[in-house]
C-alpha positions as CSV (number, residue, x, y, z in Angstrom):
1,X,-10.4,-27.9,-4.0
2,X,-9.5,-24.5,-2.6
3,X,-8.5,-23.4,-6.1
4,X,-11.6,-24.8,-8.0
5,X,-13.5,-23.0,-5.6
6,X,-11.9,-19.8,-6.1
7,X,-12.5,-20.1,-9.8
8,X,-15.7,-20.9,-9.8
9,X,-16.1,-17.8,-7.0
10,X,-14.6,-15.9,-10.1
11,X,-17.1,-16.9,-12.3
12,X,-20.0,-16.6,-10.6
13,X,-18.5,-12.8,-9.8
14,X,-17.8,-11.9,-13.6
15,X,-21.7,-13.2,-13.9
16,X,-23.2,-11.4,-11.2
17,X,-21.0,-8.2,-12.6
18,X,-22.4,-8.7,-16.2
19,X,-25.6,-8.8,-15.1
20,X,-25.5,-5.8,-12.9
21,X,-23.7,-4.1,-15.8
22,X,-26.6,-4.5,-17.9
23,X,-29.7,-4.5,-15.6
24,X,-31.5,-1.7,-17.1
25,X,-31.5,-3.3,-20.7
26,X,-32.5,-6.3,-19.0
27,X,-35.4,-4.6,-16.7
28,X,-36.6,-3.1,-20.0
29,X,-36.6,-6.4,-22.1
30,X,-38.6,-8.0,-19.1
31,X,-41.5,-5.2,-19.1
32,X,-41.8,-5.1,-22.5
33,X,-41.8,-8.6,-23.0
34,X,-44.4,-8.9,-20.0
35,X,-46.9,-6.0,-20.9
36,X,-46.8,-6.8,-25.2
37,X,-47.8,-11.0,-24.0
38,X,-50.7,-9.4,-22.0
39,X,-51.5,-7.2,-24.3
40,X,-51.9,-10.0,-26.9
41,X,-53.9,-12.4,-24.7
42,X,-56.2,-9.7,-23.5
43,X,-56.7,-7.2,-26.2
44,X,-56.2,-9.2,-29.0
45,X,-54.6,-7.3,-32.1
46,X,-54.3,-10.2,-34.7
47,X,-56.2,-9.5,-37.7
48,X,-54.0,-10.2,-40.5
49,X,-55.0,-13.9,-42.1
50,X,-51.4,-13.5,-42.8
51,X,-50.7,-14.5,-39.2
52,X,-53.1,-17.5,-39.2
53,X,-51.8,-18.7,-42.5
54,X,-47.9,-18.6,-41.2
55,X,-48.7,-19.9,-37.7
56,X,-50.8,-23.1,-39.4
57,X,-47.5,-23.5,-41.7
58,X,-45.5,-23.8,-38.7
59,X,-47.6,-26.7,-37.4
60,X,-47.5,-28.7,-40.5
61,X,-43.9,-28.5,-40.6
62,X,-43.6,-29.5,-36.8
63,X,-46.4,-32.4,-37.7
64,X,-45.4,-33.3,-41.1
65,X,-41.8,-32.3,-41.1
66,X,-39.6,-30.0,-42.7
67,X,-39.3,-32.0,-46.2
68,X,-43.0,-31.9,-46.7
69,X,-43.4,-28.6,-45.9
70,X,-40.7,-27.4,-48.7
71,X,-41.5,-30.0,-51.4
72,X,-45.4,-31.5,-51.0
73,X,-46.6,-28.3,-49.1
74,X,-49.2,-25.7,-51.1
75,X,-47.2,-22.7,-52.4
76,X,-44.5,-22.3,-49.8
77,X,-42.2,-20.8,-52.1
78,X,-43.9,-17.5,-51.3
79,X,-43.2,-16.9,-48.0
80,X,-39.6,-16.9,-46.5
81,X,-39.1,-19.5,-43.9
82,X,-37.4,-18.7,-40.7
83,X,-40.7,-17.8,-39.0
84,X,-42.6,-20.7,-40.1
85,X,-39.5,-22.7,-38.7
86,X,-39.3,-21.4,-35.7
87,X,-42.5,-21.6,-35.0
88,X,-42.7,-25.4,-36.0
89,X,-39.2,-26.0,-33.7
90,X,-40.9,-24.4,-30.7
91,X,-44.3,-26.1,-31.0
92,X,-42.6,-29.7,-31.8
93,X,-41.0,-29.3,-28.0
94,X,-43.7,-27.4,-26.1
95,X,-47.4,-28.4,-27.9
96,X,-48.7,-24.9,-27.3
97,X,-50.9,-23.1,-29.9
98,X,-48.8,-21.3,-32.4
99,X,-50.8,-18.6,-33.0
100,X,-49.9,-17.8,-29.1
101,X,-46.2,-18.9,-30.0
102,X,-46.5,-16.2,-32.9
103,X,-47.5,-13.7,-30.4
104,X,-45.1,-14.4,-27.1
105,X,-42.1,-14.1,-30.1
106,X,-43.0,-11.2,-31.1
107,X,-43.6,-9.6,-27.5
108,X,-40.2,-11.0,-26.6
109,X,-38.8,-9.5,-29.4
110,X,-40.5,-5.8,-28.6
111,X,-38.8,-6.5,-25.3
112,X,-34.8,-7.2,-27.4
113,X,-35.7,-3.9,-29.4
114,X,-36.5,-1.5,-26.8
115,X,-33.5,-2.9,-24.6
116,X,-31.6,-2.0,-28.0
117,X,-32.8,1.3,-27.9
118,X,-31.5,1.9,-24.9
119,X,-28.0,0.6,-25.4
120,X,-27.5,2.4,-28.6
121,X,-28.9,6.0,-27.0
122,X,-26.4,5.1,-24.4
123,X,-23.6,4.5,-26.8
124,X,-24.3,8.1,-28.7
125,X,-24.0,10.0,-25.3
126,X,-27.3,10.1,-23.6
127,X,-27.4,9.8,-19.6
128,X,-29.4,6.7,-18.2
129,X,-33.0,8.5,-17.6
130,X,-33.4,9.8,-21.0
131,X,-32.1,6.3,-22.8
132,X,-34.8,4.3,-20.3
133,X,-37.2,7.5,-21.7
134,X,-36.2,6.8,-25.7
135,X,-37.3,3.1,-25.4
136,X,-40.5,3.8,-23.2
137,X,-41.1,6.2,-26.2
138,X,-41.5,3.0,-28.2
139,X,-45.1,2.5,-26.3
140,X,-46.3,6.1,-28.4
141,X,-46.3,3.8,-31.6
142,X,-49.6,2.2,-31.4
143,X,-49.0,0.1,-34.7
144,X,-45.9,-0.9,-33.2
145,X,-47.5,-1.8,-30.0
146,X,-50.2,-4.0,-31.5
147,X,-48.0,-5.2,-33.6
148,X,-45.5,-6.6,-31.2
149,X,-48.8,-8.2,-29.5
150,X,-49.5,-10.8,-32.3
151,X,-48.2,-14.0,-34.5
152,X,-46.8,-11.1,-37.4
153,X,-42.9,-11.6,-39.1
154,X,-42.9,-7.6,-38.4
155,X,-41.5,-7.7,-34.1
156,X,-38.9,-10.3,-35.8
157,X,-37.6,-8.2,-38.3
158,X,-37.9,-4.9,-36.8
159,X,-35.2,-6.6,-34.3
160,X,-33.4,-8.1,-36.4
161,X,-33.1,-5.2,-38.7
162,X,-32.4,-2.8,-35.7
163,X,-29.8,-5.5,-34.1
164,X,-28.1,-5.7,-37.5
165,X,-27.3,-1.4,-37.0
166,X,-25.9,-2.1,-33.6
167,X,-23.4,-4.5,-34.1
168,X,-22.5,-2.6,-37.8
169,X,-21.9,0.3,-35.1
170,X,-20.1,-1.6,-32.7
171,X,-17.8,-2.6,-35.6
172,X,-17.4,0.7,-37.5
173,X,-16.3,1.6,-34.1
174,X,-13.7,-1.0,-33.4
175,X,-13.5,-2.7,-36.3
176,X,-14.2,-5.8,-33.9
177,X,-15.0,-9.3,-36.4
178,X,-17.2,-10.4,-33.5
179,X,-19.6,-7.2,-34.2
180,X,-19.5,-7.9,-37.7
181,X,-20.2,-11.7,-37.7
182,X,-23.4,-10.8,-35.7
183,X,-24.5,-8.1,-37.6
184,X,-24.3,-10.9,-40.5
185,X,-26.1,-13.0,-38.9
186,X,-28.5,-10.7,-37.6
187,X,-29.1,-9.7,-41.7
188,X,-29.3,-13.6,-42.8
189,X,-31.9,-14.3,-40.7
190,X,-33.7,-10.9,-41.1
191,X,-33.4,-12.0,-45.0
192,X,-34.9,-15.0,-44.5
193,X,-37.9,-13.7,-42.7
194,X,-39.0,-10.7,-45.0
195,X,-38.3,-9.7,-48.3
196,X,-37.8,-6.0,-46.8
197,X,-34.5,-7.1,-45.3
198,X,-33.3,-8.1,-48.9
199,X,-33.2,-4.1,-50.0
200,X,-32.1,-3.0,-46.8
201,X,-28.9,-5.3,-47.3
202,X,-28.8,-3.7,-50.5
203,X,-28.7,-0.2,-49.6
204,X,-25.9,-1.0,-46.6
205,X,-23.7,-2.7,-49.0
206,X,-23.6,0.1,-51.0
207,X,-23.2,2.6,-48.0
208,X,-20.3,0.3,-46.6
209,X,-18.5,0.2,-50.2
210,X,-19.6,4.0,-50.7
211,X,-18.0,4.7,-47.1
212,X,-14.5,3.0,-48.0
213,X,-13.8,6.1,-50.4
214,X,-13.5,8.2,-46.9
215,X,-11.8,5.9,-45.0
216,X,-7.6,5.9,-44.4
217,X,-7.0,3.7,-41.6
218,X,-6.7,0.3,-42.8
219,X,-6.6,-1.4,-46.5
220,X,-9.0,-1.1,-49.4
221,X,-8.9,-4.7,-50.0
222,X,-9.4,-5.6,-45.9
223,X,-12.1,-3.2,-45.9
224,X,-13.9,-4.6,-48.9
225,X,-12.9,-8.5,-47.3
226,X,-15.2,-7.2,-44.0
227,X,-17.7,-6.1,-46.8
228,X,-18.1,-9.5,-48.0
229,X,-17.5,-11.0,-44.9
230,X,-20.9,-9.5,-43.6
231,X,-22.7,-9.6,-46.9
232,X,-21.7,-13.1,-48.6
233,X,-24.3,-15.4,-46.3
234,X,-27.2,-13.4,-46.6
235,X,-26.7,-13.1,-50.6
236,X,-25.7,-16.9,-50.8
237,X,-29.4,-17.2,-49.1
238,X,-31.6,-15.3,-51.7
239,X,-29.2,-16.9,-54.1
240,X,-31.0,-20.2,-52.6
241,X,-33.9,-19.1,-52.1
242,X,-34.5,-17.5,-55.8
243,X,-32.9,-21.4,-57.4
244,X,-36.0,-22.8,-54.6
245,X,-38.5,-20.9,-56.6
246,X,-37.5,-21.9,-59.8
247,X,-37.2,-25.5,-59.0
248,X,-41.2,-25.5,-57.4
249,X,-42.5,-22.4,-59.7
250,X,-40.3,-22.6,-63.0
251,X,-39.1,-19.1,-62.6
252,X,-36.8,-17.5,-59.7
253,X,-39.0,-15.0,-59.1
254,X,-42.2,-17.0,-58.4
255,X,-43.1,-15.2,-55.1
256,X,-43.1,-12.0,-56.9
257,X,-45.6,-13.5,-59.5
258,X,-47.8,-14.9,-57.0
259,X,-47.8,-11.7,-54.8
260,X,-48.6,-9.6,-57.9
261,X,-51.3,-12.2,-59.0
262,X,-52.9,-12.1,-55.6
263,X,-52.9,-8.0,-54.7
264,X,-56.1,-6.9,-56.4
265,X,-53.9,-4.1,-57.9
266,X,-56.4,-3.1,-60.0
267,X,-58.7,-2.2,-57.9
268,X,-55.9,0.0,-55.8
269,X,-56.9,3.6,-55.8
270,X,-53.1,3.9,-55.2
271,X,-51.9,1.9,-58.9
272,X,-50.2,3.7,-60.9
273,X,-51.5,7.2,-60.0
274,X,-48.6,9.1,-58.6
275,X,-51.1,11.5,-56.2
276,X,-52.8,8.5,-54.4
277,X,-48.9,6.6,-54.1
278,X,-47.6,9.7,-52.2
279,X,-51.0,10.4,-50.2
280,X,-51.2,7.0,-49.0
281,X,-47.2,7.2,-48.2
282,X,-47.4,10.2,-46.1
283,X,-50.7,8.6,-44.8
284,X,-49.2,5.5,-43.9
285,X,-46.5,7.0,-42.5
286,X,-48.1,9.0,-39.7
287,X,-50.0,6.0,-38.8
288,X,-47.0,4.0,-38.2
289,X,-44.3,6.5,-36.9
290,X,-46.7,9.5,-35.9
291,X,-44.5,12.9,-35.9
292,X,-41.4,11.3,-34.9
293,X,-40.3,10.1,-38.2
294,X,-39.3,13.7,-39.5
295,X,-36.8,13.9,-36.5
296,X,-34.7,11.6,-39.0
297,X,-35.5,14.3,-42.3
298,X,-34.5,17.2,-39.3
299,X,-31.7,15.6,-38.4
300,X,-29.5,16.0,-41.6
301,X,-29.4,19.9,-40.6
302,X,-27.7,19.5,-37.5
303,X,-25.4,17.0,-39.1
304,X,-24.4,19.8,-41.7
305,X,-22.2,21.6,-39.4
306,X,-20.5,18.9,-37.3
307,X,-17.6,16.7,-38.0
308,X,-17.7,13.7,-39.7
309,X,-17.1,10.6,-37.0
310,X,-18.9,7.4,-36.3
311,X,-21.8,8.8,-34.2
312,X,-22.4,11.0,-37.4
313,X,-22.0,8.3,-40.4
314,X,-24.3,5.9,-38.3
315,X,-26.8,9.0,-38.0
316,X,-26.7,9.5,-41.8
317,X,-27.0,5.9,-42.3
318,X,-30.4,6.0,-40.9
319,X,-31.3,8.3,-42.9
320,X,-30.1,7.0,-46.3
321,X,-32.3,3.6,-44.9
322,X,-35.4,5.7,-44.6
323,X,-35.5,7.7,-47.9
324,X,-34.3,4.6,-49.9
325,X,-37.1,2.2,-48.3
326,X,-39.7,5.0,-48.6
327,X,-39.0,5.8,-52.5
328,X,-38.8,2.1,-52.9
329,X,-42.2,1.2,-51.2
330,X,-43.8,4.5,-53.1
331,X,-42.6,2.9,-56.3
332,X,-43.5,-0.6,-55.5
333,X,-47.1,0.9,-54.3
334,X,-47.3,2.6,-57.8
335,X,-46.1,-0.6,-59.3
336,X,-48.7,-2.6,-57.8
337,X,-46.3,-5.0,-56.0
338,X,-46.7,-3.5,-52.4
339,X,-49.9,-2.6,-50.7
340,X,-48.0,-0.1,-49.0
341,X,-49.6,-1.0,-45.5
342,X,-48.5,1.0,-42.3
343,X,-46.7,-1.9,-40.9
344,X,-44.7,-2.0,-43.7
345,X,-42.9,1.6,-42.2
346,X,-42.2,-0.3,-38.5
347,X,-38.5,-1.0,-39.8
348,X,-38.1,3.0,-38.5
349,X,-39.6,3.4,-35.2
350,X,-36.8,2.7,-33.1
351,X,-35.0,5.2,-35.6
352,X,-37.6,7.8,-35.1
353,X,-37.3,7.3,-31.4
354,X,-33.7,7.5,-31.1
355,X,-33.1,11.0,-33.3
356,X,-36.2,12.4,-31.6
357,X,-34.2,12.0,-28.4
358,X,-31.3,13.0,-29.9
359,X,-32.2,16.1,-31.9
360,X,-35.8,16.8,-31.1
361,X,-36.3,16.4,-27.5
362,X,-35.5,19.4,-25.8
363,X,-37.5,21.2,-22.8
364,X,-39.6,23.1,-24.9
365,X,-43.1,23.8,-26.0
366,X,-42.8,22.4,-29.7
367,X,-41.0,18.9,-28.1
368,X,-44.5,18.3,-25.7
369,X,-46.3,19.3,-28.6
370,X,-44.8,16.4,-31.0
371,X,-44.9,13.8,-27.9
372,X,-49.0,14.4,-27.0
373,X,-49.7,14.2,-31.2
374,X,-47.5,11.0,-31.3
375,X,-49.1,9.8,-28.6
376,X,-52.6,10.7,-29.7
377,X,-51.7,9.1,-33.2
378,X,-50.3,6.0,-31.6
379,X,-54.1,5.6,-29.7
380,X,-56.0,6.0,-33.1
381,X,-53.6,3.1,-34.2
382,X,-54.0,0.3,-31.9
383,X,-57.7,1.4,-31.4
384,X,-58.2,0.4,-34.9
385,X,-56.4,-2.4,-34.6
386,X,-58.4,-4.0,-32.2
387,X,-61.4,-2.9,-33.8
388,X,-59.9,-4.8,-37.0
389,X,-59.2,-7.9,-34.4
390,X,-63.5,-7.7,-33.1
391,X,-64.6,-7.5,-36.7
392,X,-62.2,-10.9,-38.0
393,X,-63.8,-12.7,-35.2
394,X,-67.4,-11.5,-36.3
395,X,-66.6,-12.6,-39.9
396,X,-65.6,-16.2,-38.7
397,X,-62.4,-16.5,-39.9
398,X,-60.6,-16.4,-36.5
399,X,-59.2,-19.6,-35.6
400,X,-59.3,-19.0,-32.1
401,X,-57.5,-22.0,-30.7
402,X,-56.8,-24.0,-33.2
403,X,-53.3,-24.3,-33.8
């Protein structure tokens, strides 16, 4: 008896320990998690029919069930499905409205970024008060914020995204499996919630195969295993995903038809007319990540001169995500796939915040200067969207609470 106490004394220590270990992450997943669910239930942000539409497919498949949503359901080949079935799992078990499920989701997952933020400023070096700082930053992004606020795939995948850089960190660190497995798994579900995710697994495949040309400490061939050990799941998923679309559309990429069919691109000031494109990308790009987005350009400069380690790769990592998901959207904009919208650029603004902390912060005139215009830019943004939110109501197409 003596002995199982002890143990369980042990336990409960190693608990109590872990916790206190990671309080502040915890404190700043709590507040953000609290403050972005009031936010949502008492300035309403949720505009987007998008929202509506995904939140009503996640009660038919926890009314109906998941067969009928895949095979009898109207066009669900379009939209990826992790959201939709989380959604559905939660409201089967709890009853609540989903477009409030939607919302409390993504404030929880505002909550798992910013406590990311954190962790990952601590990990490059940065003291306690300026990491809790870098993820309070997160509140200057006013798409972001109203954003996180309402039943949108974007909170989801902007964590999952940003979770899927940690643990790739952890692991080109210590080469620890663990950190890779989760990084996977962070990119499988992230794949299966936006089609985003699919080039950003992409472009770190070919920055982890690029890297192995640099790298002497282990094997080629174990290196290029852990390659295919993160990558293989989320490719085996758009493999199933594109063999979905042809079965229920006749071609694999049906969602792109139907996306392309549906975008008014002809009417786009934007279509094929390279000055608009870039306009509305630097446009779009101020709205989402106000100034602190060319902290990850400004940062290649101080990277010149340093030496090459982990810190450094993961730094120019960001970077090579940024330019190749900006050119991408430009030419998907000019294309007429993409409407290029600002939320479309929240991938980067726990990015933005960390280099602007790291290479931009400093106790200086120019660094105030950048905050107050982030900040001011971040209050344009969720001003209009809650003035988008009062004008969807006024039109009637609100569902209010409906599920």
């Amino acid at each position: 008896m003596t002995r199982i106490t002890s143990e369980l004394s042990e336990v409960l220590r190693q608990a109590i320990s872990l916790v206190s270990r990671h309080r502040l992450p915890l404190l700043v997943f709590g507040l953000f998690a609290i403050f972005e669910t009031i936010l949502g239930q008492t300035l309403n942000t949720t505009w987007e029919w998008d929202a509506v539409t995904r939140s009503m497919q996640g009660y038919e498949i926890a009314t109906k069930g998941v067969s009928w949503y895949f095979f009898q359901g109207n066009g669900h080949y379009v939209w990826l499905p992790f959201w939709q079935l989380l959604i559905g799992f939660v409201h089967r078990f709890s009853r609540v409205n989903t477009i409030f499920i939607g919302e409390v989701i993504s404030a929880l997952c505002a909550g798992g970024t910013a406590a990311y933020v954190y962790v990952f400023l601590q990990k490059f070096g940065l003291d306690e008060t300026r990491s809790i700082f870098g993820s309070i930053m997160l509140l200057t992004f006013g798409h972001y914020v109203a954003y996180s606020s309402q039943a949108m795939t974007e909170s989801l995948s902007v964590l999952l995204f940003f979770a899927c850089l940690y643990y790739l960190y952890n692991y080109f660190n210590t080469s620890s499996l663990k950190s890779l497995g989760i990084a996977s798994l962070a990119s499988l579900l992230n794949v299966a919630t936006r089609y985003e995710a699919w080039f950003f697994l992409a472009l770190t495949i070919c920055f982890m195969l690029f890297s192995l040309l640099f790298q002497n400490s282990r094997p080629k061939s174990l290196s290029i295993l852990h390659v295919l050990l993160f990558a293989v799941p989320s490719i085996v998923f758009i493999g199933l995903w594109l063999e979905y679309n042809l079965a229920m559309a006749g071609t694999a990429f049906g969602f792109q038809h139907w996306i392309v069919a549906h975008s008014g691109r002809e009417s786009l000031m934007f279509y094929g007319n390279c000055g608009y494109t870039l306009a509305t990308v630097l446009r779009n790009l101020f709205f989402a990540l106000g100034t602190f987005w060319m902290s990850i350009i400004e940062q290649l400069k101080q990277l010149k001169n340093r030496k090459r380690g982990v810190q450094e790769n993961m730094l120019v990592l960001f970077v090579f995500l940024f330019l190749g998901y900006v050119i991408y959207l430009a030419y998907s904009m000019f294309s007429g796939f993409n409407l290029g919208w600002p939320r479309h650029y929240l991938y980067f603004v726990p990015i933005s915040s960390i280099t602007f902390m790291l290479y931009k912060f400093e106790k200086k005139p120019a660094s105030y200067l950048f905050l107050v215009f982030n900040i001011v830019l971040g209050m344009v943004a969720f001003a209009y969207n809650v003035q988008a939110h009062n004008i969807y109501v006024q039109s009637g197409q609100w569902p209010g609470d409906r599920p």
